[in-house]
C-alpha positions in Angstrom: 77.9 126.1 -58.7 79.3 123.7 -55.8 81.2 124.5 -53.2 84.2 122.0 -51.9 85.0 121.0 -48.9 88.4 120.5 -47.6 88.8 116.9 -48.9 88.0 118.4 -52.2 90.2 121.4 -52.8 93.4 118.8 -51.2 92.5 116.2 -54.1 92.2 118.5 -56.7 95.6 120.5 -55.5 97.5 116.8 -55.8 96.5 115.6 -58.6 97.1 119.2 -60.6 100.5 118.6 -59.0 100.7 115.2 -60.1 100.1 116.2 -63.6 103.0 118.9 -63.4 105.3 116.2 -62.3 105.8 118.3 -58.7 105.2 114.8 -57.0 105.2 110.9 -57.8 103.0 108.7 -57.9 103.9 107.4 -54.6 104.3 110.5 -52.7 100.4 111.3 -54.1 99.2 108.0 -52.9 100.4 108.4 -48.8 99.1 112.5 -49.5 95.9 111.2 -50.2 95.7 107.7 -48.3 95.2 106.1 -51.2 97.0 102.9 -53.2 99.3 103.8 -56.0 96.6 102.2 -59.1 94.3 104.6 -57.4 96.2 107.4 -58.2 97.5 106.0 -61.4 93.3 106.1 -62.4 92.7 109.5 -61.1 95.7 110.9 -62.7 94.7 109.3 -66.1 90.6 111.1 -65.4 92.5 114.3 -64.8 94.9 114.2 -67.8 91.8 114.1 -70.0 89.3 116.0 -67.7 90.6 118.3 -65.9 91.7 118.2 -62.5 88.2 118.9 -60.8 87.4 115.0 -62.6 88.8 113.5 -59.4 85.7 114.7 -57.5 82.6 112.4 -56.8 80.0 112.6 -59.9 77.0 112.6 -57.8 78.4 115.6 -56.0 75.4 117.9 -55.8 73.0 115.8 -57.2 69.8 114.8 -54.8 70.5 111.3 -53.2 67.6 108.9 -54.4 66.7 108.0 -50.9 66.4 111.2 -49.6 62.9 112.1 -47.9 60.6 114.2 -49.8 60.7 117.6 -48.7 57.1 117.8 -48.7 57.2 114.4 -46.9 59.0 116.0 -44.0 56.6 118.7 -44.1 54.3 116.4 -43.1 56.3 114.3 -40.9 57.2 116.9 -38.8 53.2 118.0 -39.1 51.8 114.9 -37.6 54.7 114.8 -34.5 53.9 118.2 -33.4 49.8 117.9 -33.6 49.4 114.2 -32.8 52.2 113.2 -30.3 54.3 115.9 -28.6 56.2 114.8 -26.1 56.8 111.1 -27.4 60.3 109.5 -27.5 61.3 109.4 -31.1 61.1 105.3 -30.6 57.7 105.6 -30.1 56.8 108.4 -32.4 58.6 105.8 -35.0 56.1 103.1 -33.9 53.0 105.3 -34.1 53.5 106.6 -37.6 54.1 103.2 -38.9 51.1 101.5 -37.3 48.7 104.6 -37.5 49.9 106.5 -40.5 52.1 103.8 -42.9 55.0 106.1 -42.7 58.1 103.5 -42.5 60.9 105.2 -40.7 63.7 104.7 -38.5 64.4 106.2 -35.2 67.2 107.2 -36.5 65.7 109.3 -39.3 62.9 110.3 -37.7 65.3 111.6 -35.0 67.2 113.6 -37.3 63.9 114.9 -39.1 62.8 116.2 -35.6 66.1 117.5 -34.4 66.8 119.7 -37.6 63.6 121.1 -36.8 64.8 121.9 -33.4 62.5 118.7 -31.6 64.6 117.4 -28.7 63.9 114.3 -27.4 62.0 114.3 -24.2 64.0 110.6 -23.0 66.4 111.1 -20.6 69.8 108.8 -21.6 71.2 107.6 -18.8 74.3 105.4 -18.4 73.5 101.5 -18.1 74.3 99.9 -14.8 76.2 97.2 -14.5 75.1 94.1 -13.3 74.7 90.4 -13.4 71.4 89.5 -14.8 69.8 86.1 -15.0 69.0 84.2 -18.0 65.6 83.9 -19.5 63.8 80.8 -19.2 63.5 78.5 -22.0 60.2 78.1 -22.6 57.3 80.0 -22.5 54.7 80.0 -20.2 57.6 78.4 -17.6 58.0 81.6 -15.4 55.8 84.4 -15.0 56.3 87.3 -13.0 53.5 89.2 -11.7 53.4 92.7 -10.0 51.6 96.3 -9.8 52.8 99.7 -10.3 50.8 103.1 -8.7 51.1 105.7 -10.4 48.3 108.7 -12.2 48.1 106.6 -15.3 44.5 108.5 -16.5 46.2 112.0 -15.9 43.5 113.4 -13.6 45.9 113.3 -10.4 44.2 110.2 -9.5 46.9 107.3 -8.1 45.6 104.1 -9.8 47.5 100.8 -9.7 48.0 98.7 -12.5 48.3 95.1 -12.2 50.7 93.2 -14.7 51.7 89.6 -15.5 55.3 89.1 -18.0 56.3 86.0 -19.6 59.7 85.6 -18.1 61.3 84.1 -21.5 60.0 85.8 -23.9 59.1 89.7 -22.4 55.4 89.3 -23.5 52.8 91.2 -21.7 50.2 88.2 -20.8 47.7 90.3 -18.8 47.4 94.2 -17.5 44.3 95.1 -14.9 43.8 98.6 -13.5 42.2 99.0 -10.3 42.0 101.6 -7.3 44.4 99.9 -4.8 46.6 96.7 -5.7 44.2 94.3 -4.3 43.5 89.8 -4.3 40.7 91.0 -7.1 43.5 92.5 -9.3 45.7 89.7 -9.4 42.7 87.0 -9.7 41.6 89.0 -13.0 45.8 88.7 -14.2 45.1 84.7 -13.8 41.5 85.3 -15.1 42.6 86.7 -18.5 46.2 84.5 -19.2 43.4 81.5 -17.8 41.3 82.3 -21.1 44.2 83.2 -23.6 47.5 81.4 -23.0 46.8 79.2 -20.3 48.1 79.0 -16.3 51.6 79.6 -15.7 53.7 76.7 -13.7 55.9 79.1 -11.9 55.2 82.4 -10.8 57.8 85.4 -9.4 56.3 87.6 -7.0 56.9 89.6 -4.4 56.6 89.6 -0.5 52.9 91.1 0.1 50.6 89.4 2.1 48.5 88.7 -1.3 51.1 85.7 -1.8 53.2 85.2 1.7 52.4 86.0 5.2 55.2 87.6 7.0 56.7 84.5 9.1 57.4 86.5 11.5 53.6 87.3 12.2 52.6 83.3 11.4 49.0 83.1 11.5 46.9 81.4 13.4 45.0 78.2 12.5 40.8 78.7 13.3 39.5 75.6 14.9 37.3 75.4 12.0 40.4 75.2 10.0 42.2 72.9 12.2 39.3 70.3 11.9 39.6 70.5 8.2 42.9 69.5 8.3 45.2 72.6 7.5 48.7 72.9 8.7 49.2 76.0 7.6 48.0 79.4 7.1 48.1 80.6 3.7 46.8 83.6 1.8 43.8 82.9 -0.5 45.7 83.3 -3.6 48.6 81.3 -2.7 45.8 78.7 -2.1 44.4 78.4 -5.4 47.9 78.1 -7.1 48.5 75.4 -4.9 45.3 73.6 -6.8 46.4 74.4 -9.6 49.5 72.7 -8.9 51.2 76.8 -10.1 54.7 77.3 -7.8 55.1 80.5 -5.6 58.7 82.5 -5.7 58.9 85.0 -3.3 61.7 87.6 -4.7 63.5 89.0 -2.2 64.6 92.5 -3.5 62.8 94.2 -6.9 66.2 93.7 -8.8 65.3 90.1 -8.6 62.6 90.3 -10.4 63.6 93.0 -13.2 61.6 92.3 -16.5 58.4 93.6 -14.7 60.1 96.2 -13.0 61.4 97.4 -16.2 57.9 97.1 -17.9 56.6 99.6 -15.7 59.2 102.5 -16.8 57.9 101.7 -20.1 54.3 101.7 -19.7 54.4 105.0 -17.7 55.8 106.0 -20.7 54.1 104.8 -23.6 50.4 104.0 -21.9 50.3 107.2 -20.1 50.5 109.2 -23.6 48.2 106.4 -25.6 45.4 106.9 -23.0 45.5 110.4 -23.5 45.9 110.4 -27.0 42.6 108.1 -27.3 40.5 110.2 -24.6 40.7 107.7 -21.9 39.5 109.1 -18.6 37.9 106.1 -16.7 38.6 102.7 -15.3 36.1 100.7 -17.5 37.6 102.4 -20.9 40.9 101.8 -19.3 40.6 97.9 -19.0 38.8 97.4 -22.7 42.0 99.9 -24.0 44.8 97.5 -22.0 43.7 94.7 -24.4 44.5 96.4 -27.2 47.6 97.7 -26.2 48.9 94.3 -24.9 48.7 93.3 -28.7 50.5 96.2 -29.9 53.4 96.3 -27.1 54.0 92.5 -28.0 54.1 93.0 -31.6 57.0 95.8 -30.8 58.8 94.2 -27.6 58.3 90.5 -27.5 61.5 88.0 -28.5 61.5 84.5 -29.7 61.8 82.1 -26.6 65.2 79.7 -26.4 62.7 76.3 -26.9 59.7 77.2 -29.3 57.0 74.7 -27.5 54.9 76.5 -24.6 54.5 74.7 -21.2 51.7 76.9 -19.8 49.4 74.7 -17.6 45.9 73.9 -19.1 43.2 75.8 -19.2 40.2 75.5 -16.7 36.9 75.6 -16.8 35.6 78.7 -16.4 33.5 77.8 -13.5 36.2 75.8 -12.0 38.2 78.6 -12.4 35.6 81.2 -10.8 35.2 78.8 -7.5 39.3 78.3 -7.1 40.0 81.3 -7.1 37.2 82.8 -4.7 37.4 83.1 -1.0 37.1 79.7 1.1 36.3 79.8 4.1 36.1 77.1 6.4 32.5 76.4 9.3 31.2 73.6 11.1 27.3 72.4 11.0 25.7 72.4 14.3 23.2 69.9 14.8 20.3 71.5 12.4 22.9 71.3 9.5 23.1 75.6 9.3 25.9 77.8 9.6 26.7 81.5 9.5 28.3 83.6 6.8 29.0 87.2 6.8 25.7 87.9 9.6 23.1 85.2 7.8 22.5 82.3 8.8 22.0 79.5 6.4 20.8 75.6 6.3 22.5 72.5 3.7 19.8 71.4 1.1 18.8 67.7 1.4 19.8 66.8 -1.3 21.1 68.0 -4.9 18.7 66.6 -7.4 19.2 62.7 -7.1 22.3 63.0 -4.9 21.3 62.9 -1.0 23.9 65.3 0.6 25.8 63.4 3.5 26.3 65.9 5.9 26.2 65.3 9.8 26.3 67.8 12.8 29.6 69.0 13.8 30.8 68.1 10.3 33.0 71.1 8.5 32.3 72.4 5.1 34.3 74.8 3.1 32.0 78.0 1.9 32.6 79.9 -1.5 32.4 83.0 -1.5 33.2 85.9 -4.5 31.8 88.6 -6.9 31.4 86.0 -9.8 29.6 82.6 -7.6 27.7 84.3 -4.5 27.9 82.1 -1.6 28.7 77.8 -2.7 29.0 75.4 -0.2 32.0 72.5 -1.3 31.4 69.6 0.7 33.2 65.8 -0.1 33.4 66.9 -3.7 29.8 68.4 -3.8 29.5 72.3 -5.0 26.2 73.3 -4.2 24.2 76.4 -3.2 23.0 76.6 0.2 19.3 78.0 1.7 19.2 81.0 3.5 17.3 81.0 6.7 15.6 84.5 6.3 16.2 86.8 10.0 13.2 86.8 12.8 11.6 90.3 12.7 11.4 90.9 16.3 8.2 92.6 17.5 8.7 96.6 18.5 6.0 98.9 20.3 5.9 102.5 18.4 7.4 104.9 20.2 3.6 107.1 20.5 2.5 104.2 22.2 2.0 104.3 26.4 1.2 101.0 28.7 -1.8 101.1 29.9 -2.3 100.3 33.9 0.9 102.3 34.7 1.6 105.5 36.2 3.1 108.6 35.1 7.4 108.6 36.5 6.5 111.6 38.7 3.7 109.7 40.3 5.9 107.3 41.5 7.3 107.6 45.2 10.7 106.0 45.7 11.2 103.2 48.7 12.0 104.4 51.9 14.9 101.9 53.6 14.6 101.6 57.6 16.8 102.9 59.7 18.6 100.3 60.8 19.7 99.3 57.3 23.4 98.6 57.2 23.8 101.3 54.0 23.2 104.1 56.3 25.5 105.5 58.4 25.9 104.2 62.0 26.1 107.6 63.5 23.2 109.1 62.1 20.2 108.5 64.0 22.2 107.6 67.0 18.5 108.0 69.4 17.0 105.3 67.2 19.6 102.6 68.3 20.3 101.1 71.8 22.9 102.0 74.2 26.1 100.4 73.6 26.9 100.5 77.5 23.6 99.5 78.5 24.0 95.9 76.8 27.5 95.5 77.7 26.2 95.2 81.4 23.3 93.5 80.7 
């Protein structure tokens, strides 16, 4: 037996009045909001039915898209073993790619609040503003930033380095390190250099990584002035200038909002995946981020307005390595060394066949980083220089005593004469003339 709802029993009641001729077809029609041939076919079910033939014939009857109970058993099994605490977006994602269980938020979200599941995201209103428009094509505009935050869960404050296609939201490179640092942000170029390619803009924002405050301009060395700089840059905004990769400073973190908005996702999502996988140190960290860039683009990324990329080429990986290491800039004195971080060091001859043209006085540019040691680029020429190893300077062993000398106490101190002008002119006043006496003589 079925029970009726209020709809129901207010359809049945009009149409046994219908059939007693209590109202017309009309009036039955604006009772019901329904047209008049509508009622004419109900009337015409009821006349050889019965009243209750006006109700819907699947009433009670188990919808054949409904969720196996047992189905939702297990549904609700794996949410509250495998992923409590995820947003019901994410849940969604996670059963699909982990567990083949194709479902909506929107089911899934009533699944888990029947169950008495509330969703741990906070909803909050959408601000208004004017946002820019994506770039066309990808690979045009890149913005680049790093979050802190305790990403491993140990209480730890980490900072995670990311790089965001501006036109199509695609995660191109994530590095976590222990401080935002040059090293992080070379490994962002490192990894886009060997998948995608180099960017031709990139959106940034005011650290002295990119920009020095100008402000506090920075002084040229001599060194550097005889090598013909004009201006002071950081190291990385070096490199992308060989690279011929633009700089954008943004001005506020509004400006540069898809990377700002990634991190609110990722301390989300990543947080819970690096638990969920037993993550707990920086090298399991970085070989998980590839693997998650894959999934997040698969879920997030959108079709760009122009479908051909414009990413700069691809370098060499040494080429790469040397660009994007420290240069620093010294002058040969007249044996055709230098010095580097306290050694001292001395130009080859030559390199192989090729007779190295240096001169004293002449400047070189040294190469230094974790992936090509110390180079020397000179007119073109990368080579490795020769280090001059340190003198060892003879030292007498502290048991040891000179012979010929004599012990300190042995020693009798100089006695100054009496008329030395240290000592006090009125002491020993007997030893010294008589001021009168030569005053008449």
């Amino acid at each position: 037996m079925y029970t009726v709802n209020d709809n129901q029993l207010l359809r049945i009641q009009v149409m046994d009045a219908l059939l007693n001729s209590h109202v017309t077809n009309a009036s039955a029609a604006r009772r019901l909001n329904l047209s008049v041939r509508q009622v004419q076919r109900l009337k015409k079910e009821a006349a050889l039915n019965g009243a209750t033939a006006v109700l819907h014939k699947n009433r009670g009857r188990r919808p054949h898209n409904a969720l196996d109970p047992v189905l939702v058993d297990h549904i609700l099994s794996l949410y509250r073993k495998h992923l409590p605490g995820y947003n019901f977006s994410h849940a969604a994602d996670i059963l699909k790619e982990e567990h083949g269980l194709q479902l909506s938020v929107s089911t899934l979200s009533r699944i888990l609040k029947s169950a008495g599941v509330a969703s741990p995201g906070n909803r909050r209103k959408p601000r208004k503003h004017r946002s820019r428009p994506r770039r066309r094509h990808e690979g045009e505009l890149v913005q680049m930033d790093a979050s802190p935050f305790d990403w491993l869960g140990n209480g730890q404050i980490l900072h995670l380095h990311g790089a965001v296609d501006d036109a199509t939201g695609k995660i191109l490179a994530l590095y976590l390190d222990c401080e935002e640092t040059l090293n992080g942000y070379c490994d962002l170029m490192r990894q886009m250099n060997r998948s995608v390619g180099l960017p031709r803009e990139l959106y940034t924002d005011g650290r002295t990584v990119f920009v020095y405050n100008p402000k506090h301009k920075k002084k040229l060395s001599l060194d550097e002035e005889l090598a013909g700089l004009t201006e002071k840059k950081p190291q990385f905004a070096r490199a992308l200038d060989q690279i011929g990769c633009s700089l954008i400073i943004a001005r506020s973190p509004q400006a540069k909002g898809r990377v700002e908005k990634l991190w609110r996702t990722l301390q989300d999502r990543l947080v819970k995946d690096l638990r969920r996988y037993g993550v707990t140190t920086l090298e399991q960290a970085n070989l998980f981020l590839l693997k998650f860039i894959a999934r997040y683009n698969r879920r997030f990324a959108v079709m760009p307005a122009a479908p051909d990329s414009v990413f700069l080429p691809s370098l060499d990986s040494r080429d790469f390595e040397l660009i994007f290491a420290r240069h620093d800039f010294r002058k040969l004195d007249h044996a055709l060394s230098f010095s580097f971080q306290n050694r001292k060091f001395v130009l080859p001859a030559a390199i192989g066949k090729t007779k190295i043209p240096a001169s004293p006085h002449d400047v070189i540019t040294v190469i230094s980083g974790r992936n090509v040691g110390i180079q020397v680029l000179f007119q073109r020429l990368v080579f490795s220089p020769i280090e001059i190893p340190a003198a060892h300077k003879s030292s007498i062993a502290p048991s040891a005593k000179p012979l010929n000398t004599l012990p300190a106490s042995a020693k009798k101190p100089p006695t100054p004469s009496p008329f030395h002008p240290w000592r006090n002119p009125f002491r020993n006043r007997s030893n010294l003339p008589d001021a009168t006496e030569s005053l008449t003589n």
